[in-house]
C-alpha positions in Angstrom: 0.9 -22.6 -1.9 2.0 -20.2 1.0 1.9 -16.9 1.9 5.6 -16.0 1.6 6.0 -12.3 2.9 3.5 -9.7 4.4 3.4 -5.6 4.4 2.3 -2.6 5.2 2.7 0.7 4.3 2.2 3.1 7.2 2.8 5.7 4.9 1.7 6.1 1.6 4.3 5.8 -0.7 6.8 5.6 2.3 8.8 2.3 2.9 7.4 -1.1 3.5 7.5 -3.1 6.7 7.7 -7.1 6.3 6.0 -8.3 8.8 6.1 -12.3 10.2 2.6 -12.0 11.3 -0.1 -9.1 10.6 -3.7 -8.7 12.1 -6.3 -8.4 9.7 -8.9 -6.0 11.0 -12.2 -4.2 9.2 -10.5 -2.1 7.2 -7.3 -4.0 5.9 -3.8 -4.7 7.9 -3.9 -2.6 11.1 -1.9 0.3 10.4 -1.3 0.2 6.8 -1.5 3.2 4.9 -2.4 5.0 8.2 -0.5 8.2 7.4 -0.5 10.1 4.2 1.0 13.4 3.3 -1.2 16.4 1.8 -0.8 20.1 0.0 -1.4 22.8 1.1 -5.3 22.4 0.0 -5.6 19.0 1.3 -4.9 17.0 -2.0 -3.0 13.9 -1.3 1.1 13.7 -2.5 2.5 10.7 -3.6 5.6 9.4 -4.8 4.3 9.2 -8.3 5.4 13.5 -8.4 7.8 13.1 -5.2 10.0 10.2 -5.2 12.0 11.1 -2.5 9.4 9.8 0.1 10.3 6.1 -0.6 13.0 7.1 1.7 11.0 7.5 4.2 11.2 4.8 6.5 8.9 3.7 9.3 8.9 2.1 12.8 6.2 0.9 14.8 6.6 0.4 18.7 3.5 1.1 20.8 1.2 3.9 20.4 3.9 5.8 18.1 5.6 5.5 15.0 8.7 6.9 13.7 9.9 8.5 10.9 13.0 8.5 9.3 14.9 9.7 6.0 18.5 8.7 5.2 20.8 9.6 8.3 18.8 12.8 9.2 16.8 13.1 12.9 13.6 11.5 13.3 10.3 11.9 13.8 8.1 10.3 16.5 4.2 10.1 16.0 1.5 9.4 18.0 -1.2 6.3 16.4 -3.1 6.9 18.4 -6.1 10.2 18.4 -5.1 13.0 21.0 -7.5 14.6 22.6 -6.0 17.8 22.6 -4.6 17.9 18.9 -6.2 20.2 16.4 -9.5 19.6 14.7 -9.9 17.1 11.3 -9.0 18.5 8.3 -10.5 18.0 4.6 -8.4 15.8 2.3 -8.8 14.4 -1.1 -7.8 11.3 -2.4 -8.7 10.0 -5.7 -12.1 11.6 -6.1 -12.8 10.7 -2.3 -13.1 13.8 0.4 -12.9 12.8 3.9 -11.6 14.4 7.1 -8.6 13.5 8.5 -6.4 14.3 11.6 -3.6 16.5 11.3 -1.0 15.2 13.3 1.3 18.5 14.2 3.0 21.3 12.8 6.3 19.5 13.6 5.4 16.7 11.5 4.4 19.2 8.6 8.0 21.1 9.0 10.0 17.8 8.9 8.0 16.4 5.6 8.3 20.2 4.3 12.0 19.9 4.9 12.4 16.7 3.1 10.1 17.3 0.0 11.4 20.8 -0.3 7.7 22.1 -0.3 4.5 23.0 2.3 3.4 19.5 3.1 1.0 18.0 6.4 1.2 14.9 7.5 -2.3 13.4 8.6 -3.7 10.4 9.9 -6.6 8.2 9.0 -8.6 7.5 12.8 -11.7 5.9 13.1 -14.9 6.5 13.3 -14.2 7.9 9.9 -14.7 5.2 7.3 -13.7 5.6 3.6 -16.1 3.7 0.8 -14.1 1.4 -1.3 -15.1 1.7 -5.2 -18.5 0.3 -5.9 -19.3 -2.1 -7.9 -16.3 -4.0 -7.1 -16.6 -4.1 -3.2 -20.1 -4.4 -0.9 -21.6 -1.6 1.1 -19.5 -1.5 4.0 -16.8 -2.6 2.9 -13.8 0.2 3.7 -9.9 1.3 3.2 -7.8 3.6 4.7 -5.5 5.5 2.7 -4.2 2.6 -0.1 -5.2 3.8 -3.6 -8.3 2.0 -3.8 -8.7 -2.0 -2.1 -7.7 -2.9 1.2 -5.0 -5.2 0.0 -2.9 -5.8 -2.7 -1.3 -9.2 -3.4 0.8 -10.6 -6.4 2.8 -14.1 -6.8 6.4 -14.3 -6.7 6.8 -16.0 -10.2 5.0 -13.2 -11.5 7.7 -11.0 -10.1 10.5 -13.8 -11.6 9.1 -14.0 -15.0 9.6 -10.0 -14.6 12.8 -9.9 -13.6 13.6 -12.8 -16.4 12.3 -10.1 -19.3 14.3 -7.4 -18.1 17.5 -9.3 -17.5 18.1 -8.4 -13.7 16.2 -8.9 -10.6 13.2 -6.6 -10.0 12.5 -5.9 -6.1 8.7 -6.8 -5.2 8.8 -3.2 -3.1 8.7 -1.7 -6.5 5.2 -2.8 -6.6 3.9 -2.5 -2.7 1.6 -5.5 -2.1 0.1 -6.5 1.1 0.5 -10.1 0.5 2.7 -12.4 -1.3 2.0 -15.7 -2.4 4.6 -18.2 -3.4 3.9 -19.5 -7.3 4.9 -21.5 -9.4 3.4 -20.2 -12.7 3.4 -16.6 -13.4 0.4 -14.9 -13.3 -1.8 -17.5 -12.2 -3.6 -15.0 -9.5 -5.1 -13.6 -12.8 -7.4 -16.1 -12.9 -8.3 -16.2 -9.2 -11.7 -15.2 -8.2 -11.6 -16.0 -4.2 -8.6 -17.5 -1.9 -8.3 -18.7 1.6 -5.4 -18.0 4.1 -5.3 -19.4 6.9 -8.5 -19.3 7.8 -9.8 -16.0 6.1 -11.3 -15.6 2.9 -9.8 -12.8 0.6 -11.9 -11.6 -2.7 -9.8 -11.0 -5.7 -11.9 -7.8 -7.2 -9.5 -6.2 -9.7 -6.5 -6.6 -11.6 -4.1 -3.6 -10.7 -3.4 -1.2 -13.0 0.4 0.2 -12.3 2.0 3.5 -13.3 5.3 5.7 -13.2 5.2 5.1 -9.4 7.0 1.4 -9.6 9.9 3.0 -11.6 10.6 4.7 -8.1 13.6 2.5 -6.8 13.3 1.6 -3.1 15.0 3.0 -0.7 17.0 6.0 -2.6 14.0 7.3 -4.7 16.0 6.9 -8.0 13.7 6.8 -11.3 14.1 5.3 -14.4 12.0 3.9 -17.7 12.5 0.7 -15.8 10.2 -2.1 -15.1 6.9 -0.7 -16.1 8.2 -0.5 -19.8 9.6 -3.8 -20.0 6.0 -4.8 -18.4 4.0 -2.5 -20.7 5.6 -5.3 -23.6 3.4 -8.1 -22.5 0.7 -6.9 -20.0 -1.0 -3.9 -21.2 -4.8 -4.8 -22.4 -7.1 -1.5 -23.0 -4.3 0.9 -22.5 -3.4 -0.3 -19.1 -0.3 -1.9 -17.3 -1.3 -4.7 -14.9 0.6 -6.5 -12.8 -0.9 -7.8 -9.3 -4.4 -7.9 -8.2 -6.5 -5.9 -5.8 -8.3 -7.9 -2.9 -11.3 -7.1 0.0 -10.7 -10.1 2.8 -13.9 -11.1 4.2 -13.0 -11.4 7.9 -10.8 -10.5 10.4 -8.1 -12.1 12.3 -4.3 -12.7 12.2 -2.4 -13.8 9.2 1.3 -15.8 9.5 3.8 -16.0 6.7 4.3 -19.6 5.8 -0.1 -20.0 6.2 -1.1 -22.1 3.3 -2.9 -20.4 0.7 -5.6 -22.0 -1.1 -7.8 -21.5 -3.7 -11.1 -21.5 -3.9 -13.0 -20.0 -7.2 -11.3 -19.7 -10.2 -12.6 -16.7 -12.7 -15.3 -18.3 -15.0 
């Protein structure tokens, strides 16, 4: 097998970037899910209530990234902490409280603009380190602003099988994973317990529950009953919709599409 496509989010819920190579650093890919937008009271928005910011489309190019929606004007970013920007602010996501840095009251008016509502755009910056779930991860381990894991990965015949059901291709963006992993039988990650790729070990911890949010269609933020209830028909168990698996690597380094993938413990 081979890693066939890798991605980040910079912003949550916002457009993916395929990458051809990503660095793997403590806390996931390095600069995934960096950004995330929050209410007024610091509770985190997502595209589950606010489609619209699949739109949303990033570049990366030095210390800044970019912003754009459609054909309006864009919006630059610093990645990088600014000395003179104003202090962290308290955000919530999922149960989890942590401060963040608000990026500027530009960014806020542009996002505002777009959503049609007070929104602040804020930025995950070290040394502030976010906890993921216990018991499925180790002390220490830690994720920026993904949902839960540091990474999300899912095989494409999983997605084909999918697409098979409903009777039309399904885009994999529908579903946001991190890494992709050419397969030839569907749902065979299920029963993985550890991989390799490349040459760094990645922990398959939990299956991923989905919701409304991969009924969002990429790139115009159009909704529909469509896939999660043609995937509710053969992969709910306990009231749940899974499809894809959460994973916690267990070192750092870079990671190459077309690395061979490799499997090394298979659930009991």
């Amino acid at each position: 097998m081979r890693l066939d496509r890798i991605s980040i989010y910079p912003l949550k819920s916002g457009a993916g970037i395929a990458l051809g190579q990503g660095t793997l650093d403590a806390t996931g890919l390095v600069n995934d899910r960096r950004f995330m937008l929050v209410d007024p009271a610091g509770d985190f928005v997502t595209l589950r209530g606010n489609p619209r910011i699949v739109t949303v489309r990033a570049a990366l190019a030095g210390d800044h990234a970019r912003f754009q929606a459609n054909d309006g004007p864009a919006l630059d970013v610093a990645l990088v902490p600014n000395t003179t920007a104003s202090a962290p602010i308290d955000v919530q996501i999922w149960g989890d409280y942590l401060p963040a840095t608000h990026v500027s009251a530009a960014a806020d008016q542009w996002f505002s603009t777009l959503l049609g509502k007070p929104i602040r755009l804020v930025r995950f910056d070290a040394p502030v380190r976010r906890q993921v779930a216990l018991p499925y991860a180790q002390p220490g381990d830690s994720v920026h602003f993904a949902d839960g894991f540091p990474l999300l990965v899912i095989g494409t015949a999983s997605l084909a099988l999918l697409s098979e059901k409903l009777g039309r291709d399904v885009e994999m963006d529908r579903f946001r994973p991190n890494l992709t992993i050419q397969t030839s039988e569907p749902f065979i990650e299920d029963r993985w317990r550890q991989i390799r790729v490349g040459d760094i070990l990645i922990d398959f911890v939990k299956p991923c529950a989905r919701c409304v949010g991969v009924n969002v269609e990429p790139g115009t933020g159009r909704t529909s009953k469509e896939p999660l209830a043609t995937l509710a028909r053969f992969r709910t168990r306990d009231g749940k919709v899974y499809f894809g698996h959460n994973a916690i690597h267990r070192g750092v380094g870079v990671l190459r599409v077309g690395d061979q993938v490799e499997v090394i413990a298979l659930e009991p």
